[in-house]
N, C-alpha and C positions, 0 to 999 in steps of 0.2 A: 358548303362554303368553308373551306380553308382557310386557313394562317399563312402567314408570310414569316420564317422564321431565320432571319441574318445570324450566324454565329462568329462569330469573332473574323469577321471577314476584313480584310486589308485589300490594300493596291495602290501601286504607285506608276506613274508616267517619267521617266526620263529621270529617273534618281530622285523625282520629289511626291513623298507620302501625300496621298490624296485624303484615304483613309487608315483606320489605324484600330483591329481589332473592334469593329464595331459592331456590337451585339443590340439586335431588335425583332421585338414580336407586332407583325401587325395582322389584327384580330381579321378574320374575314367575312365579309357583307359589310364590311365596314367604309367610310368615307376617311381615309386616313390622309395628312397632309407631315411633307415634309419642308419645314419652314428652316430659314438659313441662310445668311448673307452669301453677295456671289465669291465662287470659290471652296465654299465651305464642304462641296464633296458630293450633295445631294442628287446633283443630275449623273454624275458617275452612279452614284449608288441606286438608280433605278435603273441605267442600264445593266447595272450587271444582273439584277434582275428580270429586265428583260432580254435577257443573254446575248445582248448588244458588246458588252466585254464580259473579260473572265478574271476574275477575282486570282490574286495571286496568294492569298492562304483563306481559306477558312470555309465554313460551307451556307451553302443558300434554300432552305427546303418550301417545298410550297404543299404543308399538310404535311404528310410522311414521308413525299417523295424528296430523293434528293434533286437539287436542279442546278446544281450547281454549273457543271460542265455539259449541259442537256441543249441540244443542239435546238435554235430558237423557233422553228416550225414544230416541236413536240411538244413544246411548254404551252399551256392552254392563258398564255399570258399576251395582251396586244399593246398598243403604245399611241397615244396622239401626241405631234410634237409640236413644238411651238410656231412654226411654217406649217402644218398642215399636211405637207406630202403629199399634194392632190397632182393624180396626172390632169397637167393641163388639155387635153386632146380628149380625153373621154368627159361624156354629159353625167349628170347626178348619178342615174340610173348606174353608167357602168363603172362610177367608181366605186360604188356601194356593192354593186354584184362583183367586183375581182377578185376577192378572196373566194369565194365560190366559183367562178367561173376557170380559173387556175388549178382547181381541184375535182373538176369535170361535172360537179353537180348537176344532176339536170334541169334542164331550162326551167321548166313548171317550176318547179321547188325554190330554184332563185326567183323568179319573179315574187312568188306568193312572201320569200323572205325580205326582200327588199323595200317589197311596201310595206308590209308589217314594220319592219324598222325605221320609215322614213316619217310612217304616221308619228311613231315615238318623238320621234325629233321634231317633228312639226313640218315635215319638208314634201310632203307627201302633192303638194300640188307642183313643185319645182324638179317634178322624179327626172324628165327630158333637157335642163334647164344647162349651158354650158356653165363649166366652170368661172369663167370670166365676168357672166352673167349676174353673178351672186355676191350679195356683201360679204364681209368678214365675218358678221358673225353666220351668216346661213352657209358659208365654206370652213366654220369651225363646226357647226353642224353635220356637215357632209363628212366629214375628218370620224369625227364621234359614230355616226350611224358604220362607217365603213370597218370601224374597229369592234364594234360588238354586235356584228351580224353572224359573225362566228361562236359568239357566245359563248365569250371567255370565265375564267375563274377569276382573273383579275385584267383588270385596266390602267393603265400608265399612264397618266398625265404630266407631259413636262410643262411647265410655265406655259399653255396652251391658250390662257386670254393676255399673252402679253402685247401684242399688236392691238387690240381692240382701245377705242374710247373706252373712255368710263365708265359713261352712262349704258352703252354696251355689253361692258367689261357687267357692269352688276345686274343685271337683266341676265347675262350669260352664266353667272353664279348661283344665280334662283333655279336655274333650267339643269345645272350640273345638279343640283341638291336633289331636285325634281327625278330626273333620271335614275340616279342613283338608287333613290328611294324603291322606284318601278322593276328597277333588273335586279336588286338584292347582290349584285355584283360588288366584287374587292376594289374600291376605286384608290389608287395611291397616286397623290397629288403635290408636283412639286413646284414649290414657289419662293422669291425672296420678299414676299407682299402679304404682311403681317392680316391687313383687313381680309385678303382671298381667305388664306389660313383660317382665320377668325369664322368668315362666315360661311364655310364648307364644310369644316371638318368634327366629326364624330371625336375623332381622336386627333393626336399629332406630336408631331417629335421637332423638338427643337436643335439643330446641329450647328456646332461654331467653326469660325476659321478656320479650326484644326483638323476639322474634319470627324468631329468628336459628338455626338449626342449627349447634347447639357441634360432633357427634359423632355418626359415623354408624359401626356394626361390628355385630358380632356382643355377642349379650351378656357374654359372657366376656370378650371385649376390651374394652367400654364399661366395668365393671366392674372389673376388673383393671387396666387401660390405660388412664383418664382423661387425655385430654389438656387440661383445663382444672380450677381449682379450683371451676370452679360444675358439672361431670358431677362430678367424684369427690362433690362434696356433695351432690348432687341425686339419684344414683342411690347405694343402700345406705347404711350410716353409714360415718363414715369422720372420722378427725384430720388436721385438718390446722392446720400447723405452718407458721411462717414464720421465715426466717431469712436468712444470707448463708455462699452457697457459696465454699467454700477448695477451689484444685486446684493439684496440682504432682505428679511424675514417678513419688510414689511412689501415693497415693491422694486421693480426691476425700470433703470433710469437707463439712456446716452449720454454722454456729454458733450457735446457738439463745441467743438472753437468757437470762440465770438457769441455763441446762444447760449451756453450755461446745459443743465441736464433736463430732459425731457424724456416723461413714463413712454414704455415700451410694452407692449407683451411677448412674452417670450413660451413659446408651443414646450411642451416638455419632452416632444421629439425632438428638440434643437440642445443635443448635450453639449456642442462645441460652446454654447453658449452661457460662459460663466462668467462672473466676477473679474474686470479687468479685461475681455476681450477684445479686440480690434474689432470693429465690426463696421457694416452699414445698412440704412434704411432705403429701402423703396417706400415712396409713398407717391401714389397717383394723384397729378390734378385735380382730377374729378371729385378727390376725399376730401379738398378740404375748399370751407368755406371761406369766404370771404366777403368782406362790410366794413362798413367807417363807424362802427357803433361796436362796443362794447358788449360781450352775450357771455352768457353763461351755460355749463354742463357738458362741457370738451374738455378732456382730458390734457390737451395742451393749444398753446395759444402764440403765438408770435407779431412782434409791430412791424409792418415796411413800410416801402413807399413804393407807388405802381411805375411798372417806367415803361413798361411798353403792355398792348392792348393790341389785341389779332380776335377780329368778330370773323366767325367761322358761320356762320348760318341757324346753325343748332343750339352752338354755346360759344360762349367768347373767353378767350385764352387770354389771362395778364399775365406778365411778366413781373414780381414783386423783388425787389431789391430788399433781402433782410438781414444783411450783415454785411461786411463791406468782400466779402468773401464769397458768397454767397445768395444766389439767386432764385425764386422758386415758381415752378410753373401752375398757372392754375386755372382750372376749368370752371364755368359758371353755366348749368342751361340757361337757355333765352326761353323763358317761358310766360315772360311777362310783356304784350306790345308797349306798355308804361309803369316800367317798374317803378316804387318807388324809391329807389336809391340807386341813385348813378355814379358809376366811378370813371375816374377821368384819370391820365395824367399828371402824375405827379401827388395822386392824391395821398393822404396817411390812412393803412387798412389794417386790419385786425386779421389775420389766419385763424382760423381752427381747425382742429381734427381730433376725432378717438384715438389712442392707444392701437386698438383694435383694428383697426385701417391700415395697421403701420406694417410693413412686413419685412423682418430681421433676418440679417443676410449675410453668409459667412466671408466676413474680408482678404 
């Protein structure tokens, strides 16, 4: 299993930069996602991978080889895209057998490889089935089995559940994880759908408008670990807060407009982070509490008033008005069918949250 190694690769369309020097390693056998509002560069940057375009500086290696300018029938790389590409005229069977059947394979060998690949996908009773015939997601199956029957190094996912329901769309993400797992295959998966990203990917690279990779880690750490205030904003919901940092011997404050100063922690990887900074906080929903009752052992605390309430199923989202500036989101699970303590509209609530929670962000 090979790496996917981008080196300072550029391109532009029509006088305007798509990409711009953009250096990336992705690990291979790996489930790697590239996450990134539309625009921002990513579906270019997996065709030139899939030598769909050609990069106009830098080089592209898959392992040791270069691939940059490698003509796209010799790259052991395939592609599902977002339409599918299914010939409408051929049945399951022979969209699945055309890459081998194009390549003269003999008949035995494709059949015996077709069904082996359709079992994978679960398709193996729909082998004769038209095209037409079949939902969305068992013609995103059909797409999938036709791409790794050749039994690539890697696999290209462009936004490929973007037509699916929902309830489809996550069914079909269980199944991507599932596969994956089976073929030990390089899957690189592109999306602007924070939750797909979320629940696919091994690894993942976060890329802005610019066409720039903000932030490359695991999902847990893009997530948790924003190191810019456009990934904390971009991936999950998230506050962020702007202010100027106070440090001295005993602890490290923000000062927030209208709120006064509130404890921070601050990594001691973070040197831009000194005395008098500009700076801002991420802090997630989900970190801080919230009650009409007064609590103790949080590091910091805030008074509002609720103004708006959005029940999600899971947890219910208020809306807290806490400075006339100032509004903050916040998550609660529903864990209780009768809790005791109801918040309503308009009611007076208390905030809490750790220090520890808070994550400090170069302004």
């Amino acid at each position: 299993m090979r790496n996917i190694k981008i080196d300072k690769v550029s391109k532009a369309f029509r006088g305007d930069t798509i990409l711009e020097d953009v250096s990336l390693t992705i690990p291979g056998g790996k489930f790697f996602a590239l996450l990134g509002p539309s625009g921002s560069g990513k579906t270019t940057l997996l065709r030139l991978i899939a030598g769909l375009e050609t990069a106009d500086s830098g080089k592209i290696f898959l392992g040791d080889t270069d691939i940059t300018t490698m003509p796209i029938n010799e790259r052991r790389i395939n592609t599902v895209f977002q339409n599918y590409a299914l010939f409408p005229h051929m049945n399951v069977y022979d969209n699945v057998a055309y890459a081998l059947a194009i390549r003269h394979v003999p008949k035995d060998i494709i059949e015996q490889k077709v069904i082996k690949v359709l079992k994978v996908v679960h398709l193996e009773r729909f082998i004769y089935k038209a095209i037409d015939q079949l939902s969305g997601g068992q013609q995103q199956r059909v797409a999938l089995a036709r791409a790794i029957i050749n039994e690539p190094d890697v696999l290209l996912l462009d936004e490929p559940l973007a037509a699916l329901d929902l309830k489809l769309r996550e069914r079909m993400l269980v199944e991507l994880i599932e596969l994956q797992d089976q073929l030990k295959t390089t899957f690189v998966y592109v999306t602007h759908d924070q939750f797909e990203a979320l629940t696919v990917a091994d690894y993942m690279a976060i890329m802005n408008k610019d066409g720039c990779i903000e932030q490359v880690g695991t999902p847990k750490e893009i997530y948790e670990f924003p190191t810019s205030v456009f990934v904390a904003s971009f991936v999950g919901t998230t506050n962020i807060i702007s202010g100027t940092l106070h440090s001295d011997e005993h602890e490290q404050t923000i000062e927030i407009a209208d709120l006064g100063k509130m404890p921070v922690a601050v990594p001691v990887d973070k040197a831009w982070a000194v005395d008098g900074a500009k700076v801002a906080i991420s802090l997630r929903p989900e970190k801080i509490e919230i009650c009409k009752q007064e609590q103790v052992g949080f590091s910091n605390m805030l008074r509002g008033t609720v103004q708006a309430i959005v029940y999600h199923g899971r947890s219910t989202q208020y809306n807290v008005r806490v400075s006339d500036s100032l509004v903050l989101q916040v998550f609660e699970q529903n864990e209780e069918h009768f809790p005791q303590e109801v918040i309503d509209y308009d009611d007076h609530v208390y905030l809490y949250w750790q220090k520890e929670n808070v994550v400090l962000l170069n302004q």
